[in-house]
C-alpha positions as CSV (number, residue, x, y, z in Angstrom):
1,X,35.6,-77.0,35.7
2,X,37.5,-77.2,38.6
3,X,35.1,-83.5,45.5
4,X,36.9,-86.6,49.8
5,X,36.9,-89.9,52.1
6,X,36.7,-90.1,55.9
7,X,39.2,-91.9,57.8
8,X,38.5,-95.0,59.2
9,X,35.1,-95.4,57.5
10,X,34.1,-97.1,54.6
11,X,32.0,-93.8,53.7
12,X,33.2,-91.1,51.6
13,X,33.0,-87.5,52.1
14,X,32.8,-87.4,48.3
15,X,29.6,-88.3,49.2
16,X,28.8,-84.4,50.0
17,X,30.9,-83.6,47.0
18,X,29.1,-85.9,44.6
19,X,25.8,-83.8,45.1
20,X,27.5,-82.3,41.6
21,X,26.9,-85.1,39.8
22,X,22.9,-85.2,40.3
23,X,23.3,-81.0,40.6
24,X,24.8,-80.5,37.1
25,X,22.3,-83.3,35.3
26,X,19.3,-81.3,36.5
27,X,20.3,-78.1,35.4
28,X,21.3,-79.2,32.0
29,X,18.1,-79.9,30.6
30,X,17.8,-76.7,28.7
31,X,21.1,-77.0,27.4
32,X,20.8,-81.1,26.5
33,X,17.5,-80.1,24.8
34,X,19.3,-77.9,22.7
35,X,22.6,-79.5,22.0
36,X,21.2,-83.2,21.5
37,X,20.7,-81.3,17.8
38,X,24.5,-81.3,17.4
39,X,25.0,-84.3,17.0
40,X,24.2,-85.4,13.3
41,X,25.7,-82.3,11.7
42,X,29.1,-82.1,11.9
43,X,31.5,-79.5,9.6
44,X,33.1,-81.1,6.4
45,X,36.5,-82.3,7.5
46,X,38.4,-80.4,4.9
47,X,37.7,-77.3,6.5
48,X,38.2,-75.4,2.9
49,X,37.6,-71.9,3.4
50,X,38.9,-68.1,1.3
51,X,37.8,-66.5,4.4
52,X,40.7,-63.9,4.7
53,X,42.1,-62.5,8.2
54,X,43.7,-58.9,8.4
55,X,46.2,-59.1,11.3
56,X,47.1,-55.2,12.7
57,X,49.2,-54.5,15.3
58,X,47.5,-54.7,19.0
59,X,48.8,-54.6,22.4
60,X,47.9,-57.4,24.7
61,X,48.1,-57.7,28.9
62,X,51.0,-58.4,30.2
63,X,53.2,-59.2,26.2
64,X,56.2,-56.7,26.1
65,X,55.9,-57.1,22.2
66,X,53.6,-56.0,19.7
67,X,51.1,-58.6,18.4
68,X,48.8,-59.1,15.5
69,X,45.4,-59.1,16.3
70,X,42.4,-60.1,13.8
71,X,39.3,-62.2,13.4
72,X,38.0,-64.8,10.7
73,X,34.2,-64.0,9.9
74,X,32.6,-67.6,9.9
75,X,28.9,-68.8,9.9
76,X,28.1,-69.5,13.1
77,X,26.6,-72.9,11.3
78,X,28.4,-74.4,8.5
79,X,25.7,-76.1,6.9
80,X,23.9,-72.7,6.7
81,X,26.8,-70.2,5.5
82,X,24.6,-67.3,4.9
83,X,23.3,-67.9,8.0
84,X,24.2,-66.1,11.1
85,X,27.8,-65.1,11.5
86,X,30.2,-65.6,14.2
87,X,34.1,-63.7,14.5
88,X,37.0,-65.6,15.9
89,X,39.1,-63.7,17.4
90,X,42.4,-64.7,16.7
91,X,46.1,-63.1,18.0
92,X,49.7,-63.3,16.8
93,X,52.1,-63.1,19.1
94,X,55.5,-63.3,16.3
95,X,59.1,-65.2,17.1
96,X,61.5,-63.0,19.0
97,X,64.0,-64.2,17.0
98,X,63.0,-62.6,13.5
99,X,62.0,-65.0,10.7
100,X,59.5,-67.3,12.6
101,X,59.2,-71.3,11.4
102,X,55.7,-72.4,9.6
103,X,54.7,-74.5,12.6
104,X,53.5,-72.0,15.4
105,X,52.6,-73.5,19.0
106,X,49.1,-73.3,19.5
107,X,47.2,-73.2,22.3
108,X,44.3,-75.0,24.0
109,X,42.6,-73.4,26.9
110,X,40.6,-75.9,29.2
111,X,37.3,-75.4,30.8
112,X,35.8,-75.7,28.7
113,X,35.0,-71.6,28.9
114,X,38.4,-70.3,28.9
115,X,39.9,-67.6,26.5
116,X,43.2,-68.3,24.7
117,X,43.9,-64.7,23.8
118,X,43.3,-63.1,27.8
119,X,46.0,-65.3,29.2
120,X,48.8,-64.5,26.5
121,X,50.9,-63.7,29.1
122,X,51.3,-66.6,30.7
123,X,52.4,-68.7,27.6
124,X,54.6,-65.8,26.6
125,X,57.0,-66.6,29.7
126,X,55.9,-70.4,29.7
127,X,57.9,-70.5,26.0
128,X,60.8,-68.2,26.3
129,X,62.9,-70.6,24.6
130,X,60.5,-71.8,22.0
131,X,59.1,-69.0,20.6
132,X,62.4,-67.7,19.7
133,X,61.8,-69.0,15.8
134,X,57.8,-69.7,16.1
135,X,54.8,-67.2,16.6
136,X,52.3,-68.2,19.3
137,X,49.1,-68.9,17.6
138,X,46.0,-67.4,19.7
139,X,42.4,-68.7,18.9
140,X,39.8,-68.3,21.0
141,X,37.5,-70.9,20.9
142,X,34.0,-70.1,20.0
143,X,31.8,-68.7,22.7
144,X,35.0,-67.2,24.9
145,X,36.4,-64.1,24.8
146,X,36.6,-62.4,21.6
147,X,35.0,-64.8,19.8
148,X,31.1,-64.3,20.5
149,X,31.4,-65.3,24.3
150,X,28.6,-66.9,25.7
151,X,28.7,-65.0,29.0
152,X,26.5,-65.8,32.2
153,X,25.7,-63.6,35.4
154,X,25.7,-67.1,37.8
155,X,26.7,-65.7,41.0
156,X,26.4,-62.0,42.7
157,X,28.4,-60.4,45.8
158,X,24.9,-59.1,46.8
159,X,23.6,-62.8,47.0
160,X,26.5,-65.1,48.9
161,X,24.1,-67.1,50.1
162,X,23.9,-68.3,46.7
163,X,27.1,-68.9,46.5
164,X,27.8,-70.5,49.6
165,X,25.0,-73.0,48.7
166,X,25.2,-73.7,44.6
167,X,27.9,-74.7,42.7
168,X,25.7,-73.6,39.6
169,X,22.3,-71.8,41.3
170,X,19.8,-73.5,39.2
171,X,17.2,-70.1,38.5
172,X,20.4,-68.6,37.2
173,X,21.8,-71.6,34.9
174,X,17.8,-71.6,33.3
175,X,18.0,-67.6,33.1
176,X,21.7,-68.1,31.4
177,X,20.3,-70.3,28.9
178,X,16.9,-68.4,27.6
179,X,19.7,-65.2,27.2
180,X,21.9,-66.8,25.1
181,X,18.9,-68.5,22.9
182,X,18.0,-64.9,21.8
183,X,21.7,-64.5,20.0
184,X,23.1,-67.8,19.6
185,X,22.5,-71.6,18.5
186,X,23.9,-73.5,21.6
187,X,24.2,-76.7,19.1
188,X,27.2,-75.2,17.6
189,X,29.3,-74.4,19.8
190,X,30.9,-77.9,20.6
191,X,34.5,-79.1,19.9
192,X,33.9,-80.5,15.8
193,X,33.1,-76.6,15.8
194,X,36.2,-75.2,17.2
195,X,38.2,-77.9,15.3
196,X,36.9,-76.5,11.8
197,X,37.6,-72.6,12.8
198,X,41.1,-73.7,13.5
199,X,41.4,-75.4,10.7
200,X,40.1,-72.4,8.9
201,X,42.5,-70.0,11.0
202,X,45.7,-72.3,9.8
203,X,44.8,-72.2,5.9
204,X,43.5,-68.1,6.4
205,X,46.8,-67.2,8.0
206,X,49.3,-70.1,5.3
207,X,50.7,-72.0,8.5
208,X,51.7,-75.2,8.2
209,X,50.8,-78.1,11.0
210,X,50.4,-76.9,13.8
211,X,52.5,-77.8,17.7
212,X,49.3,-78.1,19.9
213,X,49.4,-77.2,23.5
214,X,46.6,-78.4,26.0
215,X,46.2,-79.0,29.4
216,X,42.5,-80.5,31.2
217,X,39.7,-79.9,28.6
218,X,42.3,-78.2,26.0
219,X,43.5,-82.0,25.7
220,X,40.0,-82.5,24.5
221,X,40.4,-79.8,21.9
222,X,43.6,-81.2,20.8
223,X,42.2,-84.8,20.3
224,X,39.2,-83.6,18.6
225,X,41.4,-81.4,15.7
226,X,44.3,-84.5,15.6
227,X,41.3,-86.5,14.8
228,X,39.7,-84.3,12.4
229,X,42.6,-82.8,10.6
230,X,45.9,-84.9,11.3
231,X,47.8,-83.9,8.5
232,X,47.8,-80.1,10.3
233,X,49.5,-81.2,13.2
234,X,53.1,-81.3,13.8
235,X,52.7,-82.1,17.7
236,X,50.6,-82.4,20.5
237,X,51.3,-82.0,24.1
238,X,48.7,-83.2,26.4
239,X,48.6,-82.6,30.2
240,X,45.6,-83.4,32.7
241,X,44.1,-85.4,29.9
242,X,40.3,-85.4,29.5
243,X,40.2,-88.6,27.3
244,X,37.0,-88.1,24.7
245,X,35.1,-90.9,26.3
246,X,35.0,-89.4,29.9
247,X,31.9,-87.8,30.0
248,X,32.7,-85.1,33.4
249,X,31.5,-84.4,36.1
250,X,31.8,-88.5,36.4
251,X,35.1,-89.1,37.6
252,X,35.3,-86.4,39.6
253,X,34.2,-87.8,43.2
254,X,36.9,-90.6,42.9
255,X,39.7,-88.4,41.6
256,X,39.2,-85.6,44.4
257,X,39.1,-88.3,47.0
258,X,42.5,-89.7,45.8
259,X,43.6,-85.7,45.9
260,X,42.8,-85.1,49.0
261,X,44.5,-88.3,50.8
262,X,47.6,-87.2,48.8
263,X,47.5,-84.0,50.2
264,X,46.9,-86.1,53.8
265,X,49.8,-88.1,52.9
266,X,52.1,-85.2,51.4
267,X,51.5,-83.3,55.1
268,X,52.1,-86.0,57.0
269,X,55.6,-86.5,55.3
270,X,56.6,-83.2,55.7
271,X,58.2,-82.3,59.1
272,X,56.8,-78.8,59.2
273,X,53.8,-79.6,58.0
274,X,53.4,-82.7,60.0
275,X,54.1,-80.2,62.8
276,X,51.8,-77.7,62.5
277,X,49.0,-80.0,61.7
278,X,49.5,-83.3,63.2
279,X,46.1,-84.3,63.6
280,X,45.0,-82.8,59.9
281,X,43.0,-85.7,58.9
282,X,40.8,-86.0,62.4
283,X,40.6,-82.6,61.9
284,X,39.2,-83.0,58.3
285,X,36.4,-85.6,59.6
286,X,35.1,-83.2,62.1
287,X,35.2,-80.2,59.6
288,X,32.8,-82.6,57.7
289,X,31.0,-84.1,60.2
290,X,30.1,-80.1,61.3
291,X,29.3,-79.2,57.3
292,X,26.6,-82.2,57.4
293,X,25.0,-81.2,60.1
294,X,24.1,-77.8,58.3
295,X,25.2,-75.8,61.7
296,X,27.6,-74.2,59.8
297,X,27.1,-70.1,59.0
298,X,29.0,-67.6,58.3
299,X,29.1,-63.7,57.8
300,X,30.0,-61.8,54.7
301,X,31.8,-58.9,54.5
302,X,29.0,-55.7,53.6
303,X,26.0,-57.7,54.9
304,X,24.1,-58.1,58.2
305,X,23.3,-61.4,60.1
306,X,24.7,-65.0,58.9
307,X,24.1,-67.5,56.1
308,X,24.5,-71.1,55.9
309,X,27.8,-72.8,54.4
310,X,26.7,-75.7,52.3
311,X,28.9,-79.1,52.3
312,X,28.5,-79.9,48.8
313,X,29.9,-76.5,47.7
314,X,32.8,-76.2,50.0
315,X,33.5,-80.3,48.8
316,X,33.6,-79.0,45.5
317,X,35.4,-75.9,46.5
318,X,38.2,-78.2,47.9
319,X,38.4,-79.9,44.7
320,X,39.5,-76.8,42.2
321,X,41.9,-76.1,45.0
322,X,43.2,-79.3,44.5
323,X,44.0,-79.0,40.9
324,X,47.7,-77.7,41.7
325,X,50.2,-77.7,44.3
326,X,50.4,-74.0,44.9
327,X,46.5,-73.6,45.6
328,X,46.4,-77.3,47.7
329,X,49.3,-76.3,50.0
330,X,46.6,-73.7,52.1
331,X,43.9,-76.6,52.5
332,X,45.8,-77.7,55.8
333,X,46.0,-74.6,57.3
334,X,42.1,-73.6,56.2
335,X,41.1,-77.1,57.7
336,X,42.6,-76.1,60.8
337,X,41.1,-72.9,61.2
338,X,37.9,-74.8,60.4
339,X,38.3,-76.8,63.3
340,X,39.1,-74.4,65.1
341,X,35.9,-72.3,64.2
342,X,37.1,-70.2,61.9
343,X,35.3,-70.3,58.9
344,X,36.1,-67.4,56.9
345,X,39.5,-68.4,54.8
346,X,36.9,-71.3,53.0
347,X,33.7,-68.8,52.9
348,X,36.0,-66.0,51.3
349,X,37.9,-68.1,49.5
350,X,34.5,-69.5,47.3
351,X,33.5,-65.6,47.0
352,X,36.1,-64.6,45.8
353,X,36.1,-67.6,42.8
354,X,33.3,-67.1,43.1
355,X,33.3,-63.3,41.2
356,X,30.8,-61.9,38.7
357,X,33.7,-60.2,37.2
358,X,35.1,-63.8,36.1
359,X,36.0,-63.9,32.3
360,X,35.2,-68.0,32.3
361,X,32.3,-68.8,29.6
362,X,29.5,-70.4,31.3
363,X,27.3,-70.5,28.5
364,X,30.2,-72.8,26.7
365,X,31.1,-74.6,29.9
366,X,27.3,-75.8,29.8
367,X,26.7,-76.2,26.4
368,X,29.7,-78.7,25.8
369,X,29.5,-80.6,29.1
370,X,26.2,-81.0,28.5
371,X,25.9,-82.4,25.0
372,X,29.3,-84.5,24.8
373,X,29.4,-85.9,28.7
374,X,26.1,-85.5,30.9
375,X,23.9,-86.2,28.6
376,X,25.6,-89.9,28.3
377,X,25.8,-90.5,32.1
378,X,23.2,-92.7,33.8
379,X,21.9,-93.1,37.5
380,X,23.7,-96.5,37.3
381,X,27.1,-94.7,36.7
382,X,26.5,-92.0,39.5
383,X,25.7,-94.5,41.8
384,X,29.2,-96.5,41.2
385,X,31.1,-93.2,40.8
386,X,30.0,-92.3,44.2
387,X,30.5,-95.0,46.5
């Protein structure tokens, strides 16, 4: 999943964005109900399987070259094997250089709801040089892409308000939740899980240990399968690490906050962005102060009148933006144009992430956050995480 401090004041804007914290507890009850189950039953650490995967030539977005494209059958529960069965979609992307090494790089998407196999691309040109003797292994992990995703309707162009108000709307998180009971057993799908099908995927396909690549909650992954399996790994790389004991959205207020004043800080030593906005941080108080007041509304392209922007969603907005340096470098200039009245570059910009087209697993993104990290947060914790 992708919240600030005022100048001069001892109060913190994350204040508006730490409405998360309280937001994403209360909407997780159906999914800690369900997911507090997980916790006693966890797969056998050998991971022994015969479970056999046919690879056959496929074509995936944006890979010049062929791939090889299969799935493992598993049960969806490992203590109940003839139970109900889940496929992992798994992709093979071979060594440009012929005869590929045993150790292929694997990688870890974050989240947690993202596919591996739908962003192929970008690790393709990410490890020109690497891949020249080893295959890029593609798993995704259970309940994303085409591995059994767990796929939620949580936001609609014909209801921005929504949007504009909710990080996660809570009638839509309960309606997500009483779907995906019907076809799947939300206890299963946590990281032990995933760890086990990769496991299974390495002995299926005669790999040796594995080069692990994960950044934010693929670091997760990667400590979780090091743990679990370490003689299969060859090497980890970890960026944006999500240490196992962090239980999100927890550190989030405090880590935004120091974001965002880097961002103040970065502008202010730039002479052209120092320039254009030399008063960016005054600017940000009033944008806030404004938001609080709840006088902010907006239009939307395709529908009549105005609805209200909420401060908590555009705090949290500003906090995915401030994930990487090529999103965070617009904030300045939509601050500006939100003192200035001109509210539409931060409205669109949340509609548009906002997209029920989005490929991101909900249903995952819930059932792991709330079985391995809200479900261990107390209103003690909140309350120093937020002030």
């Amino acid at each position: 999943m992708r919240r600030t401090r005022e100048p001069g004041s001892s109060r913190r804007w994350t204040t508006g964005l730490l409405l998360l914290l309280p937001l994403t507890a209360a909407i997780s009850i159906q999914f800690v109900s369900v997911a507090n189950a997980a916790i006693g039953g966890r797969p056998p650490r050998s991971a022994e399987s015969s479970a056999a995967i046919q690879l056959s030539s496929c074509k995936l977005s944006g890979v010049p070259q062929p791939a090889r494209c299969g799935v493992l059958v598993v049960p969806e529960n490992p203590s109940r094997p003839a139970g109900r069965q889940l496929k992992i979609g798994v992709a093979v992307i071979p060594a440009t250089g012929g005869k590929s090494r045993p150790d292929p790089i694997v990688i870890l998407m974050g989240g947690p709801g993202e596919d591996a196999i739908g962003a192929a691309e970008i690790y393709v040109k990410q490890f020109t040089t690497l891949r020249q003797d080893r295959d890029i292994l593609l798993v995704d992990q259970r309940g994303t892409g085409r591995s059994g995703a767990l796929n939620c309707a949580l936001f609609s162009a014909q209801e921005a308000a929504v949007s504009l108000r909710d990080v996660f709307p809570p009638a839509a998180v309960e309606k997500c939740e009483q779907n995906l009971r019907v076809r799947a057993d939300l206890t299963q799908y946590t990281y032990d899980r995933f760890a086990n099908d990769l496991e299974q995927v390495r002995q299926a396909l005669g790999y040796g240990p594995l080069n692990l690549f994960g950044g934010s909650y693929g670091t997760r992954a990667a400590q979780v399968y090091l743990r679990m399996y370490p003689k299969s790994v060859r090497t980890v790389y970890m960026g944006s690490v999500v240490p196992l004991d962090a239980a999100s959205p927890l550190p989030f207020a405090k880590t935004g906050q120091a974001a965002l004043e880097k961002m103040f800080d970065a502008c202010a030593g730039d002479s052209a962005c120092n320039a254009a906005f030399p008063k960016l941080r005054e600017e940000f108080r009033q944008m806030s102060a404004r938001l609080s007041s709840g006088s902010v509304r907006v239009t939307v392209l395709g529908q009549t009148g105005t609805v209200p922007l909420d401060r908590g969603r555009v705090a949290e907005w500003f906090r995915s933006k401030l994930y990487r340096p090529r999103s965070s470098t617009a904030l300045p200039w939509m601050i500006h144009r939100a003192f200035l009245g001109d509210w539409s570059p931060i409205s669109e910009g949340v509609l548009v992430d906002d997209s029920d087209e989005s490929p991101f697993s909900f249903g995952l993104f819930f059932a792991i956050t709330c079985s391995e990290d809200v479900r261990f947060i107390r209103e003690a914790d909140v309350a120093a995480e937020t002030q």
